[in-house]
Biotite code that builds the C-alpha atoms (Angstrom):
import biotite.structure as struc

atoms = struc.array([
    struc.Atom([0.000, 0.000, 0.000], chain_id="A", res_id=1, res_name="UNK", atom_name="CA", element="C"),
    struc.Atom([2.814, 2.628, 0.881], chain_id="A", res_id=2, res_name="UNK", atom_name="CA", element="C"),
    struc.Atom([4.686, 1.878, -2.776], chain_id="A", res_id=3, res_name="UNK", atom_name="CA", element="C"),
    struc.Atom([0.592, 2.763, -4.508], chain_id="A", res_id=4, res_name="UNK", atom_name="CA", element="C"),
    struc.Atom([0.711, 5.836, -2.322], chain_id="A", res_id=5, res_name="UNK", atom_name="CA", element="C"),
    struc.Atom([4.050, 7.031, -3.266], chain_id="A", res_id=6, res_name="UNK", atom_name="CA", element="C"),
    struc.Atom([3.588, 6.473, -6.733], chain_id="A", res_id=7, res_name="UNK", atom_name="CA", element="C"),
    struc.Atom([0.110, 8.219, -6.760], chain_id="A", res_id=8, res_name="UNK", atom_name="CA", element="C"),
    struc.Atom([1.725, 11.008, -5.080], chain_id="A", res_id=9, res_name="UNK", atom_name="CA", element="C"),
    struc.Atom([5.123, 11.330, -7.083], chain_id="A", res_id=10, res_name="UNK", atom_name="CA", element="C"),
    struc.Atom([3.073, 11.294, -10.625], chain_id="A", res_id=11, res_name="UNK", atom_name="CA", element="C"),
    struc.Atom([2.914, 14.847, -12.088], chain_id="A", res_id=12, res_name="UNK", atom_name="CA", element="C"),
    struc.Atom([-0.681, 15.779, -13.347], chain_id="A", res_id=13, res_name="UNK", atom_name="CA", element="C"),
    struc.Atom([1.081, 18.188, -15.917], chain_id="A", res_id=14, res_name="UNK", atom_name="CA", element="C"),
    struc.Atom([4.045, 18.456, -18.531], chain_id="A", res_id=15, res_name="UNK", atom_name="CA", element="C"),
    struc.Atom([5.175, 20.995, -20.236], chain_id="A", res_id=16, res_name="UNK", atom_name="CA", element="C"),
    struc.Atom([5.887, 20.405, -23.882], chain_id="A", res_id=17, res_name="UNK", atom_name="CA", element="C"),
    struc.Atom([7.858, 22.864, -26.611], chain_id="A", res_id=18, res_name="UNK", atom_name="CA", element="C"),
    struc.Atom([5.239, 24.589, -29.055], chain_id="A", res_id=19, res_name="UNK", atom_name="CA", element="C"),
    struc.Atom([6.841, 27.283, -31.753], chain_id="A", res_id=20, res_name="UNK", atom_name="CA", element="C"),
    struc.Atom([7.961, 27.482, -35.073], chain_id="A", res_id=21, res_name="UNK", atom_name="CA", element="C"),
    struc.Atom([10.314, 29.529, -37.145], chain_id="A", res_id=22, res_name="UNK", atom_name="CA", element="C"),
    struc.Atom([12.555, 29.833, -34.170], chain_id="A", res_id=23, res_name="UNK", atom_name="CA", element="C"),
    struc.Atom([10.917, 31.032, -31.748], chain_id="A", res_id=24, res_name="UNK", atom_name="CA", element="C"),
    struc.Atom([10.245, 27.960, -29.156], chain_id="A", res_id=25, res_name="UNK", atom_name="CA", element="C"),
    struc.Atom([7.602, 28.070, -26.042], chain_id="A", res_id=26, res_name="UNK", atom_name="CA", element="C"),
    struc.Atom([7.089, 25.673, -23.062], chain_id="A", res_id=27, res_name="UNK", atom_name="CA", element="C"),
    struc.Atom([3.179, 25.174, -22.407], chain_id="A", res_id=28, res_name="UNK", atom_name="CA", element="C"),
    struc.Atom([1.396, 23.287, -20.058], chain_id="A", res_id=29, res_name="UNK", atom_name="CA", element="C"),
    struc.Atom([-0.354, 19.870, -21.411], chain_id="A", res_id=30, res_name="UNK", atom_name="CA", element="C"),
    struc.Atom([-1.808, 17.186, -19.268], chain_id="A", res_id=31, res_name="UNK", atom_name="CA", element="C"),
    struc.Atom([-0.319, 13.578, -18.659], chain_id="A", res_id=32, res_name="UNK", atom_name="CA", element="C"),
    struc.Atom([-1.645, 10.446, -19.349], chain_id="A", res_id=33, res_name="UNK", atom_name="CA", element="C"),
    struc.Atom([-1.793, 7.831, -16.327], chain_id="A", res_id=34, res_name="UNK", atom_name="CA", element="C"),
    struc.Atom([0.386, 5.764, -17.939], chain_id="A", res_id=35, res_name="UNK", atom_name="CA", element="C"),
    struc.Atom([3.166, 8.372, -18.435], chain_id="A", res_id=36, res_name="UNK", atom_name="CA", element="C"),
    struc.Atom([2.412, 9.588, -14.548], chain_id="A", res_id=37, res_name="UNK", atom_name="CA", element="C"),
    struc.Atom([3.137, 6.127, -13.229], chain_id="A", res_id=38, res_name="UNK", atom_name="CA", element="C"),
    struc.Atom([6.024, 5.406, -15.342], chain_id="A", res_id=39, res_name="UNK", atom_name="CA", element="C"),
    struc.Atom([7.760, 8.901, -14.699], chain_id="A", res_id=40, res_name="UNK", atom_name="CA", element="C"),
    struc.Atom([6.255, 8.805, -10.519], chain_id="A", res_id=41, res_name="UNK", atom_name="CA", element="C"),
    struc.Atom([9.037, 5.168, -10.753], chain_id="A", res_id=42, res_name="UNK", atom_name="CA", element="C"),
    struc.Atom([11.838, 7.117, -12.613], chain_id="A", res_id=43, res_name="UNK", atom_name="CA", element="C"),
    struc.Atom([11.626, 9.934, -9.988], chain_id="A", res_id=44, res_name="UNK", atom_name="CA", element="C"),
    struc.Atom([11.057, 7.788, -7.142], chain_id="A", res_id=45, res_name="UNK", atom_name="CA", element="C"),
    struc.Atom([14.283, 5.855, -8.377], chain_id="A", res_id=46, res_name="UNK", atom_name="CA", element="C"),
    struc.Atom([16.610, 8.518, -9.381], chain_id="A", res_id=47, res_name="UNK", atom_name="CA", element="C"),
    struc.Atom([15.764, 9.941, -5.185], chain_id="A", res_id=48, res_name="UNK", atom_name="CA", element="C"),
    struc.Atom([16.667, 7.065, -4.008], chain_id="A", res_id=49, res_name="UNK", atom_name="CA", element="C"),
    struc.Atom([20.023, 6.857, -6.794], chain_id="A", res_id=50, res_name="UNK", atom_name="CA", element="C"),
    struc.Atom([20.889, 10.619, -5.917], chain_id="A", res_id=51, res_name="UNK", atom_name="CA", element="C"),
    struc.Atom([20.941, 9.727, -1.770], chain_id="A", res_id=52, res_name="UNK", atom_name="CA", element="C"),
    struc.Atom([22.465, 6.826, -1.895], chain_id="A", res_id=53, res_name="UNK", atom_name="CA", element="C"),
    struc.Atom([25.583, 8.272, -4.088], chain_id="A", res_id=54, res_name="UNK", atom_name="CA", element="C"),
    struc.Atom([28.591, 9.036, -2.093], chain_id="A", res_id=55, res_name="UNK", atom_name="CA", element="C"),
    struc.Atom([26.839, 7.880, 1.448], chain_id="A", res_id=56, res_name="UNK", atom_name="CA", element="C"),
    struc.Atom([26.743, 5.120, 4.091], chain_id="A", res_id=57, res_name="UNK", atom_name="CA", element="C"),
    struc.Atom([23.327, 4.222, 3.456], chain_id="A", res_id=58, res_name="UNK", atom_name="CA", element="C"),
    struc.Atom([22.505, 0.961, 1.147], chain_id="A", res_id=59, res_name="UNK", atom_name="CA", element="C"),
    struc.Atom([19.883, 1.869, -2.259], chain_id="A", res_id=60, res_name="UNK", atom_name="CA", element="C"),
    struc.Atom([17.181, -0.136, -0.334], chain_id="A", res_id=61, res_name="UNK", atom_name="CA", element="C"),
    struc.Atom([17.594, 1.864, 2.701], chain_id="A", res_id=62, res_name="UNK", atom_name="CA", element="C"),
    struc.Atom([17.263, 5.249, 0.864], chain_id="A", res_id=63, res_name="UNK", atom_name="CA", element="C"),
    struc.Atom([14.623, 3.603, -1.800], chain_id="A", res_id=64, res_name="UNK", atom_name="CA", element="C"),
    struc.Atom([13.058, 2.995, 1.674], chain_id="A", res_id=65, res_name="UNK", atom_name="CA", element="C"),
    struc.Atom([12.881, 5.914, 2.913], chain_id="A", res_id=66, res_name="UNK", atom_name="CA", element="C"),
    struc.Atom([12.060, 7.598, -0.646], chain_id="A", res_id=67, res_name="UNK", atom_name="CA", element="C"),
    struc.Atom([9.110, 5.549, -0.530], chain_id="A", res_id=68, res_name="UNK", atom_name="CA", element="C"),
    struc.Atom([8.030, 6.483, 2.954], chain_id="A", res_id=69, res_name="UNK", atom_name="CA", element="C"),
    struc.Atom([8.530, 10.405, 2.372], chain_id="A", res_id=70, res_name="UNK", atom_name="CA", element="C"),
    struc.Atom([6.685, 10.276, -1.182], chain_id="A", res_id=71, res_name="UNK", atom_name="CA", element="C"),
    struc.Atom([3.663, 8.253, 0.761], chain_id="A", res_id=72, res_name="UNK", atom_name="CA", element="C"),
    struc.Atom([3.394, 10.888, 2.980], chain_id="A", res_id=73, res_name="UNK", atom_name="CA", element="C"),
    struc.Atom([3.543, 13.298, 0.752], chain_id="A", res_id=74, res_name="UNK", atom_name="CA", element="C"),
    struc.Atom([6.789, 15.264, 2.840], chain_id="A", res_id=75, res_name="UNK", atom_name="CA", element="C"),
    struc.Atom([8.720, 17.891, 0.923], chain_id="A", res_id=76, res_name="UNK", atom_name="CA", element="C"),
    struc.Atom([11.884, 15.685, 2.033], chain_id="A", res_id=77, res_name="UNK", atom_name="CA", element="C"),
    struc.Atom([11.031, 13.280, -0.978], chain_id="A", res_id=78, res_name="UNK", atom_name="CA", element="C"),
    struc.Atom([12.991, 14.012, -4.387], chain_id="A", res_id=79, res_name="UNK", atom_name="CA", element="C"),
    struc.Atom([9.703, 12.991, -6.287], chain_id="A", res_id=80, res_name="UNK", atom_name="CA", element="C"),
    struc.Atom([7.560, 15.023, -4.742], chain_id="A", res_id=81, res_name="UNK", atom_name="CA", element="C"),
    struc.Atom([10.158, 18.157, -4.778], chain_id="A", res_id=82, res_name="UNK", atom_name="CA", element="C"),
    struc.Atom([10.233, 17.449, -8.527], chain_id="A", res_id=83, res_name="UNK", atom_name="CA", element="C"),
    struc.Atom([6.570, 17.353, -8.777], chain_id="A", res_id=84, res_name="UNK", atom_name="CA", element="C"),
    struc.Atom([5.803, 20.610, -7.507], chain_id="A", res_id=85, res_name="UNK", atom_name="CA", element="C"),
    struc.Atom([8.428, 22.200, -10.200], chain_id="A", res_id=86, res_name="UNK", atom_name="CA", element="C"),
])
């Protein structure tokens, strides 16, 4: 149950995609499909637990762990959810 939670709360509801032509190039907004929230909620819930585990004591299961546990919660300590909100 805490791995559905922290998925459903890492997965962006919006993307931003590059619109323009003839050289000028704009970011807009466009919404996600579930399938591309789930699979990018796992990339960002991995690379967390990648980017805390790099150069530290703590094993990848502990910090996937703990990613996990933060992103359920929905706390601002998670890399997903940090990533989410930009």
């Amino acid at each position: 149950q805490v791995v559905v939670d922290a998925i459903i709360n890492a997965g962006p509801r919006e993307d931003s995609t590059r619109v323009g032509g003839a050289g000028v190039v704009r970011r807009q907004a466009v919404d996600m499909s579930p399938f591309r929230r789930v699979n990018y909620a796992l990339y960002l819930l991995a690379t967390g637990a990648r980017e805390a585990s790099f150069r530290n004591l703590k094993t990848m299961a502990e910090c996937l762990a703990e990613e996990l546990i933060n992103a359920a919660r929905g706390s601002s300590n998670s890399y997903a959810i940090k990533k989410k909100d930009e």
